[in-house]
OpenMM code with the backbone's topology and positions (N, CA, C; nanometers):
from openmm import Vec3, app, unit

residues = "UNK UNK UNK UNK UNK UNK UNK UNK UNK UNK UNK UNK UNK UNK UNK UNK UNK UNK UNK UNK UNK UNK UNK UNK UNK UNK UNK UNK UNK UNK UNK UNK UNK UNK UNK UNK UNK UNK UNK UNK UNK UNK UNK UNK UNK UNK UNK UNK UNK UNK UNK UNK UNK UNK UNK UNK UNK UNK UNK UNK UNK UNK UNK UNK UNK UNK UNK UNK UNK UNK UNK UNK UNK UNK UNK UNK UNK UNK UNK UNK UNK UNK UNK UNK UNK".split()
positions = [
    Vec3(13.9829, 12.1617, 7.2352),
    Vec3(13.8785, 12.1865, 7.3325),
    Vec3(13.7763, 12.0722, 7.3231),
    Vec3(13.7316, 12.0127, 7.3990),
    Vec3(13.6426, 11.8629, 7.4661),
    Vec3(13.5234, 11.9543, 7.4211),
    Vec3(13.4202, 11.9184, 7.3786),
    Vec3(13.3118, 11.9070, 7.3814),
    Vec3(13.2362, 11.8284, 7.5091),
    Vec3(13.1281, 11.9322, 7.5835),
    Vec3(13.0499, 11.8930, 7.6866),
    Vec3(12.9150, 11.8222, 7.6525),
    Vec3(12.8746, 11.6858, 7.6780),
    Vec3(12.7576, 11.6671, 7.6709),
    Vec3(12.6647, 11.7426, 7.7566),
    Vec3(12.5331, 11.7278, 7.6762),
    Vec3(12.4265, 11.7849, 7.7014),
    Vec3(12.3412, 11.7081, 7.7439),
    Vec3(12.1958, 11.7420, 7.7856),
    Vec3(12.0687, 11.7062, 7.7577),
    Vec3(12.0407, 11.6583, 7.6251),
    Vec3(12.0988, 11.7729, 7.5791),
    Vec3(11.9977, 11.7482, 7.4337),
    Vec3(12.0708, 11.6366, 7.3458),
    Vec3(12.2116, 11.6257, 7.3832),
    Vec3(12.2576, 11.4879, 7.3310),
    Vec3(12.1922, 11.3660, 7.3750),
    Vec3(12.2136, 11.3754, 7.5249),
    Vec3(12.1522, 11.2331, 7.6135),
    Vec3(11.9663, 11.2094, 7.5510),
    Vec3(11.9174, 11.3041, 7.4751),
    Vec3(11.7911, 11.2606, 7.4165),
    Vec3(11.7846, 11.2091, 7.3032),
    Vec3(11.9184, 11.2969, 7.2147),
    Vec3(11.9576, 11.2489, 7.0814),
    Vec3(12.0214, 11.0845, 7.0964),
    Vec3(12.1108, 11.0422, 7.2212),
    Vec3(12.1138, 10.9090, 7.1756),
    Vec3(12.0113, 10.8137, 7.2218),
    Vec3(11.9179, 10.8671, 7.2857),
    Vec3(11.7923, 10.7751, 7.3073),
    Vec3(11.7292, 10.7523, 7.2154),
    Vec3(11.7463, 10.8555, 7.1245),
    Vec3(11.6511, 10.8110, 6.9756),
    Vec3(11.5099, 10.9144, 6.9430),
    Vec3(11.5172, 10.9926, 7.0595),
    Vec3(11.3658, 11.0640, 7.0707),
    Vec3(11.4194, 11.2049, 7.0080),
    Vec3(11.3253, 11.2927, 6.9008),
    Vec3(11.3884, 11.4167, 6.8269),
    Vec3(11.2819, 11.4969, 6.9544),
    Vec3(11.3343, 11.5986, 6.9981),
    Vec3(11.2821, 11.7086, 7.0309),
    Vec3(11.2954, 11.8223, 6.9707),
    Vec3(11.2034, 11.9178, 6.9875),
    Vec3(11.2222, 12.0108, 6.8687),
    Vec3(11.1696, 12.1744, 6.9828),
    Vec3(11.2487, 12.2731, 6.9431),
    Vec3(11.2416, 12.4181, 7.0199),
    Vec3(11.0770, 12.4195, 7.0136),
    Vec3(11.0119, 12.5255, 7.0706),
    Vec3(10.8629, 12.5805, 7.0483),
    Vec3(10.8424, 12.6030, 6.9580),
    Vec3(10.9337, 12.6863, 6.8356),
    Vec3(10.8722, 12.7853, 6.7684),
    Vec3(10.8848, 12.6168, 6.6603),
    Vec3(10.9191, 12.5626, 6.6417),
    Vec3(10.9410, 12.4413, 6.5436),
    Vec3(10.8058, 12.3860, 6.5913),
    Vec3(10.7437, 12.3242, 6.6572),
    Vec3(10.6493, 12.2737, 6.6977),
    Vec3(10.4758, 12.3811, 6.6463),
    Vec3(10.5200, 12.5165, 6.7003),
    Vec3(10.4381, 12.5729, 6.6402),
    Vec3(10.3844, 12.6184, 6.5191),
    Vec3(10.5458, 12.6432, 6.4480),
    Vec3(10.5576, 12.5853, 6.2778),
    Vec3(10.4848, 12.4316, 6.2348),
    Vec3(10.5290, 12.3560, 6.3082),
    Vec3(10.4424, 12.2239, 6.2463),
    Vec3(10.2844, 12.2469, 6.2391),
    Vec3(10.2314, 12.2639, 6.3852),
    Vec3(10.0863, 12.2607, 6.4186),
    Vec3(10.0079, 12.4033, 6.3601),
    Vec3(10.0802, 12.4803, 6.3401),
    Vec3(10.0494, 12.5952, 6.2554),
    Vec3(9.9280, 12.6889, 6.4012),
    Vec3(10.0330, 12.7334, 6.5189),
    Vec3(9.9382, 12.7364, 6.6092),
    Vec3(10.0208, 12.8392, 6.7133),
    Vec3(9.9815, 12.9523, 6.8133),
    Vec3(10.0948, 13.0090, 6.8825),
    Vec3(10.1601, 12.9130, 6.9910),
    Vec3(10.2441, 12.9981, 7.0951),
    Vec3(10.3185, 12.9328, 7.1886),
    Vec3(10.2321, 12.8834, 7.3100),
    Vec3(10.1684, 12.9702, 7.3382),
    Vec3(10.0744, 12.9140, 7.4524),
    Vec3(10.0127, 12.8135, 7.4286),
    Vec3(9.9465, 12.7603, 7.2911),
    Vec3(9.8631, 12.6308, 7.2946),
    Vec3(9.9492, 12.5240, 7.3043),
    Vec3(10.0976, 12.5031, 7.2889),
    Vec3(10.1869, 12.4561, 7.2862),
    Vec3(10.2137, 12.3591, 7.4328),
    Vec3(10.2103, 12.5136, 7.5213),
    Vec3(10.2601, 12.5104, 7.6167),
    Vec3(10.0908, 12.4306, 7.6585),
    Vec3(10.0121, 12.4633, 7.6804),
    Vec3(9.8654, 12.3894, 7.7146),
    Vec3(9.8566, 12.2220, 7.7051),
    Vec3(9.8789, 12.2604, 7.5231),
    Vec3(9.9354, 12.0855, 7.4957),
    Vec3(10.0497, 11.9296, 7.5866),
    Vec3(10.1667, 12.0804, 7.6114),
    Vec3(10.2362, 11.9275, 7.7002),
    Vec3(10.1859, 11.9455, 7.8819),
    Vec3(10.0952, 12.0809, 7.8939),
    Vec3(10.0338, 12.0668, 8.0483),
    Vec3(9.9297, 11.9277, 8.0788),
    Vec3(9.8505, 11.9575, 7.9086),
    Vec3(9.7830, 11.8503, 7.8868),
    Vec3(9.7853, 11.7043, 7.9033),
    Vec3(9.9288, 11.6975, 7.8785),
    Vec3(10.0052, 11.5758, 7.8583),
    Vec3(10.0026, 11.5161, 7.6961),
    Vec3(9.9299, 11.5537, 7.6015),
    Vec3(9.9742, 11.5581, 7.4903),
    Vec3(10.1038, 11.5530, 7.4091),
    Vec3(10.1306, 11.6406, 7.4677),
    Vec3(10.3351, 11.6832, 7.4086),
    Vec3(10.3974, 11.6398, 7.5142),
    Vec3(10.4962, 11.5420, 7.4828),
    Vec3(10.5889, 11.5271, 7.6198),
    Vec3(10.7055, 11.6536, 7.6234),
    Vec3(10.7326, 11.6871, 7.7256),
    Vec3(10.8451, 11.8254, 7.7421),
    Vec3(10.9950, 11.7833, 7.8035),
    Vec3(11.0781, 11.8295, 7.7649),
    Vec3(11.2044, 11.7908, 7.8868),
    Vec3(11.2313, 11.9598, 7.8452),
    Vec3(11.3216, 11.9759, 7.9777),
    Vec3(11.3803, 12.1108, 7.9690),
    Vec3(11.5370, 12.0821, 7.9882),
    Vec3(11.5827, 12.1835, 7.8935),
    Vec3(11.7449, 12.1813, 7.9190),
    Vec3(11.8285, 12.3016, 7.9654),
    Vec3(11.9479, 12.2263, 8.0527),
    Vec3(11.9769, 12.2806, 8.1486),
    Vec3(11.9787, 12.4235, 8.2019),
    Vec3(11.9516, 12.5032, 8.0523),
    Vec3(11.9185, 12.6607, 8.0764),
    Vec3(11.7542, 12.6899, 8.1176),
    Vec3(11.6412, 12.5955, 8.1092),
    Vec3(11.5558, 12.6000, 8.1076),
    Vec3(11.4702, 12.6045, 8.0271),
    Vec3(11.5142, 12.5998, 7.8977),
    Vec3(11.4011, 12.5922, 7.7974),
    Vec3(11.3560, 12.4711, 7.6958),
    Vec3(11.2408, 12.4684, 7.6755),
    Vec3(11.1834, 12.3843, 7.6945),
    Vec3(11.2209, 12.3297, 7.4859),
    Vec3(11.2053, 12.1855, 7.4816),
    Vec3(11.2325, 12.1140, 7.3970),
    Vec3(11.0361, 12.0045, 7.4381),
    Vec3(10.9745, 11.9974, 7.2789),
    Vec3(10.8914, 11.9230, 7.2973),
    Vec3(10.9389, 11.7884, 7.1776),
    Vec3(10.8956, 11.6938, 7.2361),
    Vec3(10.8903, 11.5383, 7.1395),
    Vec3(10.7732, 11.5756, 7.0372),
    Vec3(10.8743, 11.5291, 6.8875),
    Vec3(10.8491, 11.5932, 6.7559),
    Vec3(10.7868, 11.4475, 6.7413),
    Vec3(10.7654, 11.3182, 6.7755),
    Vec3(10.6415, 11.2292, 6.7444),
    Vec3(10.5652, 11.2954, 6.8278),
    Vec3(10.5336, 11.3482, 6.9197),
    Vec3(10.3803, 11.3641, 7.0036),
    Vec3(10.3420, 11.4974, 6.8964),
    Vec3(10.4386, 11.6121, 6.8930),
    Vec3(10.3722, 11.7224, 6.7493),
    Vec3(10.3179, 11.6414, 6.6432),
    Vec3(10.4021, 11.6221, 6.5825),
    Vec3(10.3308, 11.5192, 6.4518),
    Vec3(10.2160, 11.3908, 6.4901),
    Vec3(10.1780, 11.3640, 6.5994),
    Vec3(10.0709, 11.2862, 6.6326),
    Vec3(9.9722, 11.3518, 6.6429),
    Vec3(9.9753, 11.4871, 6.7099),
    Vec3(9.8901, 11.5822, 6.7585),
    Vec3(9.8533, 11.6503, 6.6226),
    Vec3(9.9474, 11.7014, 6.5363),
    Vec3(9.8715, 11.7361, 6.3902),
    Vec3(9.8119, 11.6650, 6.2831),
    Vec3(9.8575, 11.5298, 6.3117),
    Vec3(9.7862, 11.4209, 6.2088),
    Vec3(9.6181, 11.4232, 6.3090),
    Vec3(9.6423, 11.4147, 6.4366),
    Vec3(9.4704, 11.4165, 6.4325),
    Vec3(9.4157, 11.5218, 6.4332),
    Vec3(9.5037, 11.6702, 6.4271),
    Vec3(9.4157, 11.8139, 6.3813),
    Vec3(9.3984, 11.7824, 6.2823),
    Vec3(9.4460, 11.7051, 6.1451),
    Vec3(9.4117, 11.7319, 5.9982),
    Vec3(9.2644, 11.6725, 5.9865),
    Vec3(9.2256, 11.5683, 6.1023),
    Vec3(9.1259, 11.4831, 6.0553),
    Vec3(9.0180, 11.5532, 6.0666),
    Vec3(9.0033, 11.6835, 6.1612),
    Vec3(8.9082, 11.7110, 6.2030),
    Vec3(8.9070, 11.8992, 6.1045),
    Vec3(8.7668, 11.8857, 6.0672),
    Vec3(8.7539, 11.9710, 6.0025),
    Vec3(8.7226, 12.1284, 6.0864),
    Vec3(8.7854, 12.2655, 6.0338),
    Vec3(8.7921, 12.3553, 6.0878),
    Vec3(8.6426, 12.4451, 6.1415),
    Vec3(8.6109, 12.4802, 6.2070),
    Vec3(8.4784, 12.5165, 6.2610),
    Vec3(8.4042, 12.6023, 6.1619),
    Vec3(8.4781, 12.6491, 6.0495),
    Vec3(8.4089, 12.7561, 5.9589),
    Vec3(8.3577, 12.6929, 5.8812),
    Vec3(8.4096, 12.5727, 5.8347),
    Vec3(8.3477, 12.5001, 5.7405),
    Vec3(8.2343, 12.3831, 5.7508),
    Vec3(8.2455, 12.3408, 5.9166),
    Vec3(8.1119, 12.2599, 5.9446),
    Vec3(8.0393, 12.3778, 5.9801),
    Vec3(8.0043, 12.4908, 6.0068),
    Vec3(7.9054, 12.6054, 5.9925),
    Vec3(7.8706, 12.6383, 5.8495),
    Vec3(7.9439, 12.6676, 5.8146),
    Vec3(7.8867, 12.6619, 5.6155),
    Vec3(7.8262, 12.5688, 5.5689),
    Vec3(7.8699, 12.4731, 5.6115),
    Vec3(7.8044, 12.3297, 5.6018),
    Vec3(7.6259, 12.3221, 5.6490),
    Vec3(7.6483, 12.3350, 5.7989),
    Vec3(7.5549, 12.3542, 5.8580),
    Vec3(7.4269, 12.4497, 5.8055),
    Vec3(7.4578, 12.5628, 5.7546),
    Vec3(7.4019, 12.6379, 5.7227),
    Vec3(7.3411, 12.6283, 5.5308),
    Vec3(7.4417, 12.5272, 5.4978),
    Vec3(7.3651, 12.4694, 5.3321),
    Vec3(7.2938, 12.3938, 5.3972),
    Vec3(7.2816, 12.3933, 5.4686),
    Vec3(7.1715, 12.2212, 5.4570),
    Vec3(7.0681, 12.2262, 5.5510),
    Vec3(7.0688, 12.3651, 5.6121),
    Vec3(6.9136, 12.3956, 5.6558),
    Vec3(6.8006, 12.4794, 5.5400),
] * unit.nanometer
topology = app.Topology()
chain = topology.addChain("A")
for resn in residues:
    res = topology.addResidue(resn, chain)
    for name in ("N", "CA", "C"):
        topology.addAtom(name, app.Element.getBySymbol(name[0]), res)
């Protein structure tokens, strides 16, 4: 039996990893909807395959969480805020 190419091959030999939602949301540590916000954004690039579901580019996740790490979480510049009045 032949094996059918895919989408998700024709991305695999371009060189670009895409990765399901829930992998992406595992990375960014974040639900599906901000996900989905992110590549509306244009942040995450998206392709969909041929069943319709969606695959995001695992450099734009990992770009997008290297600059969440930089920025510190809102509880802690309020604690902050609040030592130093």
């Amino acid at each position: 039996m032949a094996a059918t190419a895919t989408v998700g091959d024709d991305i695999a030999r371009a060189g670009q990893a895409y990765i399901s939602g829930k992998s992406a949301c595992d990375i960014l540590a974040c639900n599906y909807p901000r996900i989905r916000q992110l590549a509306r954004d244009g942040a995450v690039r998206v392709r969909r395959l041929p069943g319709g579901h969606p695959r995001y580019s695992l450099a734009d996740v990992l770009r997008v969480a290297e600059a969440a790490a930089d920025v510190e979480p809102c509880e802690q510049r309020e604690a902050q805020a609040v030592a130093a009045c």
